[in-house]
DOKENU-814195 format. One record per residue: residue number from 0; residue in one letter; x, y, z of N, C-alpha, C, O in turn. Coordinates in steps of 0.1 Angstrom, whole numbers, plus 5000, padded with zeros to 4 digits. Each point is the difference from the previous one (the first is absolute). Example, Ala and Ser with C-alpha at 12.3 -4.5 7.8 and 13.67 -1.06 7.14 Angstrom:
BEGIN
[r 0 a [5132 4943 5078] [4991 5012 5000] [5009 5012 5000] [5010 5000 5007]]
[r 1 s [4986 5011 4986] [5009 5011 5000] [4992 5011 5008] [5005 5011 5001]]
This chain:
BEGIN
[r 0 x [4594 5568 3884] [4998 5012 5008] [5007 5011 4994] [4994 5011 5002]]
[r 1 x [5018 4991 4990] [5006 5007 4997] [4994 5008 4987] [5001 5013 4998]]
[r 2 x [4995 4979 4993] [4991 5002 4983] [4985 5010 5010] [4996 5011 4995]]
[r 3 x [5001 4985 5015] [4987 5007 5002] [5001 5014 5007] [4995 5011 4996]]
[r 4 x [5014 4986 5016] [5005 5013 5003] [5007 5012 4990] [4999 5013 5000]]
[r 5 x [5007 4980 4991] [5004 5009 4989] [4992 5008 4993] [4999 5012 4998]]
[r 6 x [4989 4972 5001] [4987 5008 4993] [4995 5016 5006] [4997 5010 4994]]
[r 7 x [5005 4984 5025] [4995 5009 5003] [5006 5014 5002] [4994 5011 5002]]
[r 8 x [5017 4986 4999] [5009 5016 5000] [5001 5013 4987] [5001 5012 5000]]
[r 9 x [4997 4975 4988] [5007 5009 4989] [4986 5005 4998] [4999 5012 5000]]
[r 10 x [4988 4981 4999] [4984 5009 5002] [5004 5013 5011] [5004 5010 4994]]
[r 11 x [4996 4990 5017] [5000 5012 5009] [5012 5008 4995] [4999 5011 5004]]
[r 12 x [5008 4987 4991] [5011 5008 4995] [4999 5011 4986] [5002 5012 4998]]
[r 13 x [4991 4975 4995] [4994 5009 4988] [4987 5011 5005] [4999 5012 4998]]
[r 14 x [4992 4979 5010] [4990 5010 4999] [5005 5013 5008] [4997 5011 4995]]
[r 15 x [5010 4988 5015] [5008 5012 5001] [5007 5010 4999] [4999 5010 5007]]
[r 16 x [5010 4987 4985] [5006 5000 4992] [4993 5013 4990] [5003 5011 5000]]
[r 17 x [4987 4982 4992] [4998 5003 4985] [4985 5014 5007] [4993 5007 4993]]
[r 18 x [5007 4992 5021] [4991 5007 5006] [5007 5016 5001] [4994 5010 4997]]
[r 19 x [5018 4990 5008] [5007 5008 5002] [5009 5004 4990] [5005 5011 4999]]
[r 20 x [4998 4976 4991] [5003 5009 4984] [4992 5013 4991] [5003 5010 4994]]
[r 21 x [4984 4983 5009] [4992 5009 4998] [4998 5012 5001] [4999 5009 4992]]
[r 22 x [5001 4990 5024] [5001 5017 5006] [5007 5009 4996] [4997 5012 4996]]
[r 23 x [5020 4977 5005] [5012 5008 4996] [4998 5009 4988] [5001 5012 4999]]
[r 24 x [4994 4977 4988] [4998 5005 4988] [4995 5010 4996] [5006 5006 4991]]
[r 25 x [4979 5000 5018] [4993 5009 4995] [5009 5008 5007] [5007 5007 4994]]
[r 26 x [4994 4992 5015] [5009 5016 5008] [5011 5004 4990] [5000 5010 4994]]
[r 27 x [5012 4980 5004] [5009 5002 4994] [4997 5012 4983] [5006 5010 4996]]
[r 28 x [4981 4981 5001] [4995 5004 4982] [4991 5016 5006] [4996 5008 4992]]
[r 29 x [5002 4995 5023] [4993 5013 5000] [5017 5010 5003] [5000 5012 4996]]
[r 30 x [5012 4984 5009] [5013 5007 5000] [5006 4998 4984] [5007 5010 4997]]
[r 31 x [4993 4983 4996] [5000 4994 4989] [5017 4995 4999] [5008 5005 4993]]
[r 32 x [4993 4984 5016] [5018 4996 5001] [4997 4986 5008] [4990 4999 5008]]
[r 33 x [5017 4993 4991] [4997 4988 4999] [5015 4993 5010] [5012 5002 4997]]
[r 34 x [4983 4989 5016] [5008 5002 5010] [5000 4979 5004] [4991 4996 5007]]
[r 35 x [5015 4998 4990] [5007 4986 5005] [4990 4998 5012] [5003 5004 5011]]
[r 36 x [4980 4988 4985] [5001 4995 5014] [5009 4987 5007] [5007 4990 4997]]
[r 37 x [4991 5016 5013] [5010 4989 5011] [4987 4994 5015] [4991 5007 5005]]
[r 38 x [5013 4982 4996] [4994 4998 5011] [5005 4986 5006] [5002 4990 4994]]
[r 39 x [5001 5012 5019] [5005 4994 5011] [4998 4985 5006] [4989 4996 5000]]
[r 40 x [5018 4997 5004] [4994 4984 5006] [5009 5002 5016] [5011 5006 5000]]
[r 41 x [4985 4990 5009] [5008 4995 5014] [4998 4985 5003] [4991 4996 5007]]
[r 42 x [5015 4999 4990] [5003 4981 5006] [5004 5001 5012] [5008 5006 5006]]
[r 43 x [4982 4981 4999] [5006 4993 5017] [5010 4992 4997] [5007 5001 5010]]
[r 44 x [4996 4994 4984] [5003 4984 4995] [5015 5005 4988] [4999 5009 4992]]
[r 45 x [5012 4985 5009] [5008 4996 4983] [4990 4999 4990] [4989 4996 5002]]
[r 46 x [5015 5009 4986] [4990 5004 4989] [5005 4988 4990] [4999 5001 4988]]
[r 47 x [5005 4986 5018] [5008 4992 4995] [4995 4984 5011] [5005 4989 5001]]
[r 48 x [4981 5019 5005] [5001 4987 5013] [4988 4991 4994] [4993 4992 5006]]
[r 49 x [5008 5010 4978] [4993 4987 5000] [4981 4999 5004] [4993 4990 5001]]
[r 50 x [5004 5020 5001] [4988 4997 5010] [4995 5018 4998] [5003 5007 4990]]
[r 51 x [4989 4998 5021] [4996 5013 4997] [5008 5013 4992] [4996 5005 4990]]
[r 52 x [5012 4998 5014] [5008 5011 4997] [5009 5000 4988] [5005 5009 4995]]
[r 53 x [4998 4973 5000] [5001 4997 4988] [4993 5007 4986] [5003 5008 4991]]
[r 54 x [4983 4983 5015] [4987 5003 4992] [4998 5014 4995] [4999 5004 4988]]
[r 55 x [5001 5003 5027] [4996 5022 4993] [5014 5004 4998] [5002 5012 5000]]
[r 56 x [5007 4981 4997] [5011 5007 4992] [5002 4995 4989] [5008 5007 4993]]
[r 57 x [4985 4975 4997] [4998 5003 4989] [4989 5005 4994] [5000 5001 4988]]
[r 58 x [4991 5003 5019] [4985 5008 4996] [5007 5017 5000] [5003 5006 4990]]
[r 59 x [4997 4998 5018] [5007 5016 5002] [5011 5000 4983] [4998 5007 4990]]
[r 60 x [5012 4983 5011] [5009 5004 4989] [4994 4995 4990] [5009 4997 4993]]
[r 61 x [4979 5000 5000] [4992 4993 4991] [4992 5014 4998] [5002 5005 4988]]
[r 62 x [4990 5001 5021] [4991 5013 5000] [5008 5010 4990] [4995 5004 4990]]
[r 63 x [5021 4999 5017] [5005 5011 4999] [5005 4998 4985] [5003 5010 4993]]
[r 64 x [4998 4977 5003] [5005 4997 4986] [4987 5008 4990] [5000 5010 4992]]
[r 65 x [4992 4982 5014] [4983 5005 4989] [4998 5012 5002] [4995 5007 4990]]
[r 66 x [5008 4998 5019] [4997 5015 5003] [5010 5012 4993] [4996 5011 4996]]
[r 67 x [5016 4987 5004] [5013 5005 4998] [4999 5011 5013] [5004 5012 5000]]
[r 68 x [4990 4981 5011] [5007 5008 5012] [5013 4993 5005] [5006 4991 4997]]
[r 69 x [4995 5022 5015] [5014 4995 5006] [4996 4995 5017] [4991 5004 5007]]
[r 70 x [5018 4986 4996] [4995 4993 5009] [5012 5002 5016] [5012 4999 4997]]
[r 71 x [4985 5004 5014] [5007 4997 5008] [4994 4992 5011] [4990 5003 5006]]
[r 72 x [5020 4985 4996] [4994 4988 5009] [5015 4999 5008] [5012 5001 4997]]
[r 73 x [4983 4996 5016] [5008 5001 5013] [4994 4986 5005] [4988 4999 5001]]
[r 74 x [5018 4994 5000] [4995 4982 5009] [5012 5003 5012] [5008 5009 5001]]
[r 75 x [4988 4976 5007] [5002 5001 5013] [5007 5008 5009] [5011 5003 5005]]
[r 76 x [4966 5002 4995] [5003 5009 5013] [4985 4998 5006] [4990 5004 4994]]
[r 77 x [5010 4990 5019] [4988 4995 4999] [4995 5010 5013] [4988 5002 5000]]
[r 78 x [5021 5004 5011] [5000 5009 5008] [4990 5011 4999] [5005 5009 4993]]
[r 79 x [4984 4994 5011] [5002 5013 4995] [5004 5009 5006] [4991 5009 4999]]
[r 80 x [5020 4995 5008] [5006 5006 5006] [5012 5005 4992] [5005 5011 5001]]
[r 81 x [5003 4975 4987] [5006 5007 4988] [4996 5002 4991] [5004 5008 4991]]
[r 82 x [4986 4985 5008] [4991 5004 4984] [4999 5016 5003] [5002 5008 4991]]
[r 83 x [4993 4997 5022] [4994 5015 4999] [5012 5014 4991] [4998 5011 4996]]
[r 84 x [5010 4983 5003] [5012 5013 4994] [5000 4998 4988] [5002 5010 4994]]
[r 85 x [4996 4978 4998] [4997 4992 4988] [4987 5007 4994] [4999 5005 4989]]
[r 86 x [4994 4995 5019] [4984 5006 4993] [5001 5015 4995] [4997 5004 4989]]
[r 87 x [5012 5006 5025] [4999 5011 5001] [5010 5000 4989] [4997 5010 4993]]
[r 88 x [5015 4984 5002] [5005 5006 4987] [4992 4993 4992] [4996 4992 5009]]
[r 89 x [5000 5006 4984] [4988 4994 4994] [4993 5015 4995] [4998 5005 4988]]
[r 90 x [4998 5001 5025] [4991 5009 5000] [5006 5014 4995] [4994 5009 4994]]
[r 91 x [5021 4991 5011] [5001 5011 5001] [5008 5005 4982] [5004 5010 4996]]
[r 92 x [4996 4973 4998] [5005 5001 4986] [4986 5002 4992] [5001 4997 4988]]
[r 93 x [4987 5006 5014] [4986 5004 4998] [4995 4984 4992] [4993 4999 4990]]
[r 94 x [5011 4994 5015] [4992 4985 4999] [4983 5002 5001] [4997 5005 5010]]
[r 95 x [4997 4993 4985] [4984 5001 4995] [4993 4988 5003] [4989 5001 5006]]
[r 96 x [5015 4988 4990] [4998 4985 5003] [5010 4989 5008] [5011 4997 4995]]
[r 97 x [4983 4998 5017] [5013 4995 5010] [4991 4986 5005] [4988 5002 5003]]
[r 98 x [5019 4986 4998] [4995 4987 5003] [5008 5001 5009] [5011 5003 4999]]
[r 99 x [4982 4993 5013] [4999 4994 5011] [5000 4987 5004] [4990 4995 5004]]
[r 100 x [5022 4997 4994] [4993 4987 4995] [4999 4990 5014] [5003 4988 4998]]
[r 101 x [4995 5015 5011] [5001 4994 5014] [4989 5003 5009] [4997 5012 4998]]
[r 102 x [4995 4982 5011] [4995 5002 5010] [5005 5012 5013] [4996 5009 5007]]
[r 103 x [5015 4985 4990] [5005 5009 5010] [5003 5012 4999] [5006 5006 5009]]
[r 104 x [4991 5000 4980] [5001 5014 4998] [4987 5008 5002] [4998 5012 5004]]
[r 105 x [4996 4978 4994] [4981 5008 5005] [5004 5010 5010] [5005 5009 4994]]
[r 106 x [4994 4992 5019] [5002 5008 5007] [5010 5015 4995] [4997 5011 5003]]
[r 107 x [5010 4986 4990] [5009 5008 4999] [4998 5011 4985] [5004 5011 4998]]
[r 108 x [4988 4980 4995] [4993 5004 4987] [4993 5012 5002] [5002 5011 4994]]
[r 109 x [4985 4985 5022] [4993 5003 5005] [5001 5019 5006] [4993 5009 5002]]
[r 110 x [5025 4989 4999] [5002 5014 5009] [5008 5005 4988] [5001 5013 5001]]
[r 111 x [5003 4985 4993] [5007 5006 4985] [4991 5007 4992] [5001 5013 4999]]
[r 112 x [4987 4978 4993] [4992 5000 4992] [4991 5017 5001] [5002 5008 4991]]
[r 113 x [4989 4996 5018] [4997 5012 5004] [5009 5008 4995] [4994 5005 4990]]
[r 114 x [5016 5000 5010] [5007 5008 4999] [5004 5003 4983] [5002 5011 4993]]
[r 115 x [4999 4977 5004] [5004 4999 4987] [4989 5000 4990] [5001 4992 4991]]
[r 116 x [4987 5017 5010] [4992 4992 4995] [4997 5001 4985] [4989 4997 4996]]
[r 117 x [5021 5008 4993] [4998 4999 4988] [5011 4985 4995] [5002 4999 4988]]
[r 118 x [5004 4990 5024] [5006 4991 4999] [4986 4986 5003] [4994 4999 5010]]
[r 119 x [5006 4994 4978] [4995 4988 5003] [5009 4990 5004] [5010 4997 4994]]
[r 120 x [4985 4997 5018] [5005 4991 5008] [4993 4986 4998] [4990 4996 5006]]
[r 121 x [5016 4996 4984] [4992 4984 5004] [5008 4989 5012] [5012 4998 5000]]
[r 122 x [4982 4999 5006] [4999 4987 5013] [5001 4993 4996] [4997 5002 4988]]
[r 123 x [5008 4983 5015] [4995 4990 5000] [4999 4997 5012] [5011 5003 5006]]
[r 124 x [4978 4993 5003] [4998 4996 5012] [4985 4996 5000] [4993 5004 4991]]
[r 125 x [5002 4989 5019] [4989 4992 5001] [4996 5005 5012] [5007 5000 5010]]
[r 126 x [4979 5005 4987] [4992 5009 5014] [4998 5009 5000] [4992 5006 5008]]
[r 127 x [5016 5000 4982] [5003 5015 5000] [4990 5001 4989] [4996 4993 4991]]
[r 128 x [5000 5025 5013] [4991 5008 4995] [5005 5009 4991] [5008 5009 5005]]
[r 129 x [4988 4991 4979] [5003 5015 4999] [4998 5017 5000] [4989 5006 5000]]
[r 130 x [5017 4996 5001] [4996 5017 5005] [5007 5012 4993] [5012 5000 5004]]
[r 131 x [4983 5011 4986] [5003 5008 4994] [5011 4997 4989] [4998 4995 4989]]
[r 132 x [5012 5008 5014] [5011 4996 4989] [5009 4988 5004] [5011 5000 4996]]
[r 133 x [4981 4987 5015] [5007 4990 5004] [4991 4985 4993] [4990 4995 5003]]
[r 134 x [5018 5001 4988] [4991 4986 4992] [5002 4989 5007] [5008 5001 5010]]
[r 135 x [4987 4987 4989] [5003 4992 5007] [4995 4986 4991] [4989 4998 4995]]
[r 136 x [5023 4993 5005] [5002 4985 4993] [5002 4993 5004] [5011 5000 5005]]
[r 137 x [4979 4986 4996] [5003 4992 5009] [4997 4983 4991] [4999 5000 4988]]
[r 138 x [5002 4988 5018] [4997 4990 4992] [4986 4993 5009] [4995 5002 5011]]
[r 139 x [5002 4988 4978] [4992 4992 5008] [5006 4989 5008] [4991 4992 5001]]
[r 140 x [5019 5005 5004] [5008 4997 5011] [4993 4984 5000] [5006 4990 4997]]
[r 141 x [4979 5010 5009] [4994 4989 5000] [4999 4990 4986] [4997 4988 5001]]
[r 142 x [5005 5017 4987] [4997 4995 4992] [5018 4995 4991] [5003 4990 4994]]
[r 143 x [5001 5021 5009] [5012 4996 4998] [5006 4989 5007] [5004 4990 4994]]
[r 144 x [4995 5011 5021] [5004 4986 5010] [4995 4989 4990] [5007 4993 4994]]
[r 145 x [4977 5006 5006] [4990 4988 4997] [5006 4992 4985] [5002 4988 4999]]
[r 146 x [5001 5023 4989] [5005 4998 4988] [5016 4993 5001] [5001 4992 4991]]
[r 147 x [5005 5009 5014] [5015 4997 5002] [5000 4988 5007] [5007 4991 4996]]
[r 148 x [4985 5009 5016] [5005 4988 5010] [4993 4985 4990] [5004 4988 4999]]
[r 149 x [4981 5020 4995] [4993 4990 4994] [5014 4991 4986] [5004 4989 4994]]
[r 150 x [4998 5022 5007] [5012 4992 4986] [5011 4994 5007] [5007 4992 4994]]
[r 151 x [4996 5011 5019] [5011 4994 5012] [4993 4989 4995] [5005 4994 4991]]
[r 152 x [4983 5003 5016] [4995 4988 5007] [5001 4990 4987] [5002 4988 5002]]
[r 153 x [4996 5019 4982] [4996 4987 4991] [5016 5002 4996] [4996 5000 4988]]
[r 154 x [5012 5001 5011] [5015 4998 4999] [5007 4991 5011] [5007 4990 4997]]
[r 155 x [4990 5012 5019] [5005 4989 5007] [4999 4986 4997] [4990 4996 4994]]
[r 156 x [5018 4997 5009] [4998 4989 5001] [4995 4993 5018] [4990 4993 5003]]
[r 157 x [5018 5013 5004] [4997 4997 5015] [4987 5007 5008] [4996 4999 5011]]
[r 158 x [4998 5008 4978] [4988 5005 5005] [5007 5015 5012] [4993 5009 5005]]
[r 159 x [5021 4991 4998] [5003 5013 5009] [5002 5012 4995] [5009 5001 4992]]
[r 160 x [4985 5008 5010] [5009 5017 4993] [5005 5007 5018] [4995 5000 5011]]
[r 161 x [5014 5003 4985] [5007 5010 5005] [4997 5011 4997] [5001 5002 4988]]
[r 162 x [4996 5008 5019] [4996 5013 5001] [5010 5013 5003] [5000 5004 5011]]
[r 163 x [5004 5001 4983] [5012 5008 5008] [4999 5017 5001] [5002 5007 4990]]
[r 164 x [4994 4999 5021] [4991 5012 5001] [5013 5008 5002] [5012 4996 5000]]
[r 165 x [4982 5016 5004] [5012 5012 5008] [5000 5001 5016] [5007 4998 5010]]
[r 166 x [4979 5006 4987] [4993 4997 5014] [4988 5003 4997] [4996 5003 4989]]
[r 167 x [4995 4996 5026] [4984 5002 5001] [4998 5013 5000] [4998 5006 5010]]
[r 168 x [5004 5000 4978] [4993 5015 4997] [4981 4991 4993] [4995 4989 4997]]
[r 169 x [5002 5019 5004] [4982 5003 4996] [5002 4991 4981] [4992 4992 4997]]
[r 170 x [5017 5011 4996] [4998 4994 4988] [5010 4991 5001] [5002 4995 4989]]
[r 171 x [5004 5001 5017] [5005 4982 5001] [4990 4996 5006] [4995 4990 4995]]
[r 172 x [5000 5015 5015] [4987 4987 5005] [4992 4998 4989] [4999 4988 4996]]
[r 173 x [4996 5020 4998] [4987 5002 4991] [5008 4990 4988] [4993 4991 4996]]
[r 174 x [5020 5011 4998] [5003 4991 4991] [5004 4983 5002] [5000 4991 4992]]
[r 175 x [5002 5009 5024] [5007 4987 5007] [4980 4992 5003] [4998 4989 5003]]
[r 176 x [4989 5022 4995] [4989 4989 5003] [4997 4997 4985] [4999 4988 4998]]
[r 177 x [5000 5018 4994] [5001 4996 4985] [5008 4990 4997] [4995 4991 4993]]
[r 178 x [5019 5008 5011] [5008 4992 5000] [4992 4983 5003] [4998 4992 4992]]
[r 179 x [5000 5008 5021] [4991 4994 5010] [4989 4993 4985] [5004 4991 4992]]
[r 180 x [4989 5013 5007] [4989 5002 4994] [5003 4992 4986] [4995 4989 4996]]
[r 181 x [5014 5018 4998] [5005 4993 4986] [5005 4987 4999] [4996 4992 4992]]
[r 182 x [5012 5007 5016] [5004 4989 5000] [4995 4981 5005] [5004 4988 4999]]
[r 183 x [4986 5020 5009] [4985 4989 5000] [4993 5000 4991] [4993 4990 4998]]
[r 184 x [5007 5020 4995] [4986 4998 4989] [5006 4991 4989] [4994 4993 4992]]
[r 185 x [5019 5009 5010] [5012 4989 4986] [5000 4987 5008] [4995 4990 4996]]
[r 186 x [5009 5011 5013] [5002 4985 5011] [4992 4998 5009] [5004 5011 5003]]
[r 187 x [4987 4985 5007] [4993 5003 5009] [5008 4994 5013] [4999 5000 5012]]
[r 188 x [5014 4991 4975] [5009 4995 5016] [5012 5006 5001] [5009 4995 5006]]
[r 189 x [4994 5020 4986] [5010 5007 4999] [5000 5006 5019] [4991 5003 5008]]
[r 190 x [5021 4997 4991] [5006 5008 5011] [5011 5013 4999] [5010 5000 4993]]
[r 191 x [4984 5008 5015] [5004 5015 4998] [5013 5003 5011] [4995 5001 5011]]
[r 192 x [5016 5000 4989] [5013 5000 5014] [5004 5015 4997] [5005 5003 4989]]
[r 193 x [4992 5007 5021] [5003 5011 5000] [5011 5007 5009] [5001 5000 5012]]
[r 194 x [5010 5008 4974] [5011 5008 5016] [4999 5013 4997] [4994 5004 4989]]
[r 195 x [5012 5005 5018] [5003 5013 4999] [5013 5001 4998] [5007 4990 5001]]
[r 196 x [4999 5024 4994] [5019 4998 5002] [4995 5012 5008] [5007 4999 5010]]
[r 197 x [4982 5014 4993] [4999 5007 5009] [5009 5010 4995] [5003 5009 5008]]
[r 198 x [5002 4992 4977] [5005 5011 4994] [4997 5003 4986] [5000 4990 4993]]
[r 199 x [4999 5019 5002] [4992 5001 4990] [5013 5008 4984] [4999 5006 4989]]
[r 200 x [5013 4990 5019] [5013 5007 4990] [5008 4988 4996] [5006 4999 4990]]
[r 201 x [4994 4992 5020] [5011 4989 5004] [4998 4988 4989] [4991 4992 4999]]
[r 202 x [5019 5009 4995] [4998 4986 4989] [5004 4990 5008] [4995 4989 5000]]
[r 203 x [5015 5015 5006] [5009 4985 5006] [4988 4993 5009] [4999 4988 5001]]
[r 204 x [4993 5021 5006] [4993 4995 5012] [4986 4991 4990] [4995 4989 5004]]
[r 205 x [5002 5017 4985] [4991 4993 4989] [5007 4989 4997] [4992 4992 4997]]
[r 206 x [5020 5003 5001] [5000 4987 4996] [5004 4992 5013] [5003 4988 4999]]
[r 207 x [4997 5018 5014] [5003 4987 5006] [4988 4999 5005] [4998 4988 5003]]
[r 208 x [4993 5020 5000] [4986 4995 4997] [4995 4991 4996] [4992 4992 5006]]
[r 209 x [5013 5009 4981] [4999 4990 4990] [4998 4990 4999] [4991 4993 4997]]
[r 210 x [5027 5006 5006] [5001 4984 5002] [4998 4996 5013] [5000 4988 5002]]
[r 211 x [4997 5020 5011] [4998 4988 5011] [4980 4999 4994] [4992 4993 5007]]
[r 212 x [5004 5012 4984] [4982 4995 4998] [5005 4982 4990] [4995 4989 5002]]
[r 213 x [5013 5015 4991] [5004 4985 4991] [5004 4995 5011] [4991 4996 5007]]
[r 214 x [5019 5004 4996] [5006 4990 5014] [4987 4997 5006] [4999 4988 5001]]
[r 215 x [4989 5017 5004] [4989 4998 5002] [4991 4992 4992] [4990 4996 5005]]
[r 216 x [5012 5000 4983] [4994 4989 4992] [4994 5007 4987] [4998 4994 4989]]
[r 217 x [5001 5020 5013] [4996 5009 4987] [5005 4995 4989] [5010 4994 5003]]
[r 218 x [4986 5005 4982] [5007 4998 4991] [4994 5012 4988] [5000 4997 4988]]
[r 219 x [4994 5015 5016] [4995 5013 4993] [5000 5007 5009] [4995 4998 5011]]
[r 220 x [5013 5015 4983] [4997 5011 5011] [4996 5012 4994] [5005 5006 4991]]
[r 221 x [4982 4998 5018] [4997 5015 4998] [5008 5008 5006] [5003 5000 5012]]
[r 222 x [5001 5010 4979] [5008 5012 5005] [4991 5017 4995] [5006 5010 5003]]
């Protein structure tokens, strides 16, 4: 899960990226002076957690390498109620390119974005639409579950995977039926044990998750 997501961050990064290098460029070459792009990341998650926010902070610091931009990345803040002062310096240091890297900023993207409108804003969020200078990145969720659990299921030996979600947002279901899905098409007598920790920051609550799915008979777990 992590090699693919990667795949998929440092693609939307680049093409972003090298979209708005662009722009920069000609403008810059019509003033004729040449100015450090920079462009922005906001993490839900420790950029250290192993898992999403891991992932777009070695793709982000991988971009800014190939690029010789400069990068500023802010992780856990999943609120958007503190992310919002975060964006607005962001904005107000004339940031051009700004990752959104959470769901839960959609809304908040949404009332920012208008205002700002020579700032490109990319999402990650699932459902969401985009609109003027708001992009939007999402996974195939279903395919992802299906690919992962299918390798759960031929790695078990007990035929059980443990499943370990955040909660029932719209793309854990979509990745927990894929899950479902995969891991029958490997085993047809695989069994799928699903929990929530019902937080989406909490490491500690991810591993006792964890282990009461093993304590449950799991011997693979999707995370």
């Amino acid at each position: 899960m992590t090699r693919s997501r990667k795949g998929a961050a440092v693609l939307a990064l680049v093409i972003a990226s090298v979209a708005v290098l662009a722009a920069a460029s000609a403008a810059s070459a019509a003033r004729a002076e040449t100015k450090g792009f920079r462009f922005g990341v906001i993490l839900p998650t420790s950029s250290t957690d192993l898992n999403w926010s891991q992932t777009m902070t070695a793709a982000s610091k991988e971009v800014a390498a190939k690029l010789g931009a400069k990068l500023s990345l802010t992780d856990k803040v999943f609120d958007p109620t503190q992310a919002r002062p975060l964006f607005e310096q962001l904005l107000a240091q004339d940031v051009k390119l700004i990752f959104a890297h959470s769901f839960s900023f959609a809304q908040l993207i949404r009332e920012i974005a208008p205002k700002n409108p020579d700032t490109i804003f990319v999402v990650a969020a699932d459902g969401e639409k985009a609109k003027g200078n708001i992009s939007i990145v999402t996974y195939s969720y279903l395919e992802m579950g299906y690919s992962q659990c299918w390798l759960a299921a031929k790695m078990s030996k007990k035929g059980i995977i443990g499943n370990v979600g955040a909660a029932k947002a719209p793309y854990n279901t979509e990745t927990n039926q894929g899950c479902q899905l995969g891991a029958r098409a490997a085993n047809p007598k695989a069994k799928v044990i699903e929990a929530f920790t019902n937080d989406f920051v909490d490491q500690q609550k991810g591993r006792e998750v964890g282990q009461a799915l093993l304590d449950k008979g799991a011997d693979v777990l999707f995370v």
